[in-house]
C-alpha positions as CSV (number, residue, x, y, z in Angstrom):
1,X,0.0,0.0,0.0
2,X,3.4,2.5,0.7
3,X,4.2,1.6,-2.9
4,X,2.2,4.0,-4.8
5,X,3.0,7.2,-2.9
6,X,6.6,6.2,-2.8
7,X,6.4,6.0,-6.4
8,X,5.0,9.2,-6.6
9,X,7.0,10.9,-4.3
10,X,10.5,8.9,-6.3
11,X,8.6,10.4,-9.4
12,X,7.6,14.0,-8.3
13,X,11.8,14.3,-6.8
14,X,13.1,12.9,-10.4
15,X,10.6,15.6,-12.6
16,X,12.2,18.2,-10.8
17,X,15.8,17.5,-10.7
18,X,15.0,17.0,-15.1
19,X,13.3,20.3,-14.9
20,X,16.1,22.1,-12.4
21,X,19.1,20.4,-14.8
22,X,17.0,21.5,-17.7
23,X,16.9,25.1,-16.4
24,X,20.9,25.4,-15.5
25,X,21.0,24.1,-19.5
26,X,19.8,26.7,-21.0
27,X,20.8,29.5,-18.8
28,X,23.7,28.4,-19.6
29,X,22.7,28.5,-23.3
30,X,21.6,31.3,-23.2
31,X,24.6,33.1,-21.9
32,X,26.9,31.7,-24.5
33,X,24.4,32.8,-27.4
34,X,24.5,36.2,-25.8
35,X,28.5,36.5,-25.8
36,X,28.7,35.2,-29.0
37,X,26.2,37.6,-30.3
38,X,29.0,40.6,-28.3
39,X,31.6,39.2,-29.9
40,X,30.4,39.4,-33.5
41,X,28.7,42.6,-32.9
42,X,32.7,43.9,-31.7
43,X,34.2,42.5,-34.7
44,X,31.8,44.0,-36.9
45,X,32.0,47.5,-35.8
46,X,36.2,46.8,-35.9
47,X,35.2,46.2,-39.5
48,X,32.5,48.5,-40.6
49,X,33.9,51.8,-38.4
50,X,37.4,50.8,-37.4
51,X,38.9,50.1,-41.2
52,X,39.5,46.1,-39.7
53,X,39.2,45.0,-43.4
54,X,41.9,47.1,-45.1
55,X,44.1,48.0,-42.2
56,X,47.9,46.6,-42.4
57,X,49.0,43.7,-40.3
58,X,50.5,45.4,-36.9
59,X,47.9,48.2,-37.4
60,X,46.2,49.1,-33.9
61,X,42.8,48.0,-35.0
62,X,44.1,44.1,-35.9
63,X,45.9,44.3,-32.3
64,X,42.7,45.1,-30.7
65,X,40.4,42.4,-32.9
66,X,43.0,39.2,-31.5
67,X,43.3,40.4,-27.9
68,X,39.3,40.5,-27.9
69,X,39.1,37.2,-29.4
């Protein structure tokens, strides 16, 4: 007769570790998307404001685009 809410109560304690490890996954998603989207927006405005494209190898701009990365 213990059986069934044992079961449940085994059941209920497993749904929410899922659900807690499934929260911590995309948190964790979500900050990765969100620094990857920093990063490109940087490197675009090195390109589009900051000359990135036609600047010469040991030119300020380059120096600035590697440390970031």
């Amino acid at each position: 007769m213990l059986i069934i809410p044992i079961t449940l109560a085994v059941i209920a304690i497993v749904v929410e570790f899922i659900e807690r490890k499934t929260d911590r996954e995309l948190n964790i998603d979500n900050q990765r998307e969100r620094l990857i989207q920093n990063y490109f927006d940087f490197v675009s405005k090195l390109i589009l404001e900051n000359d990135l494209k036609i600047s010469e190898p040991n030119d300020e701009v380059r120096e600035i685009a590697r440390l970031k990365h």
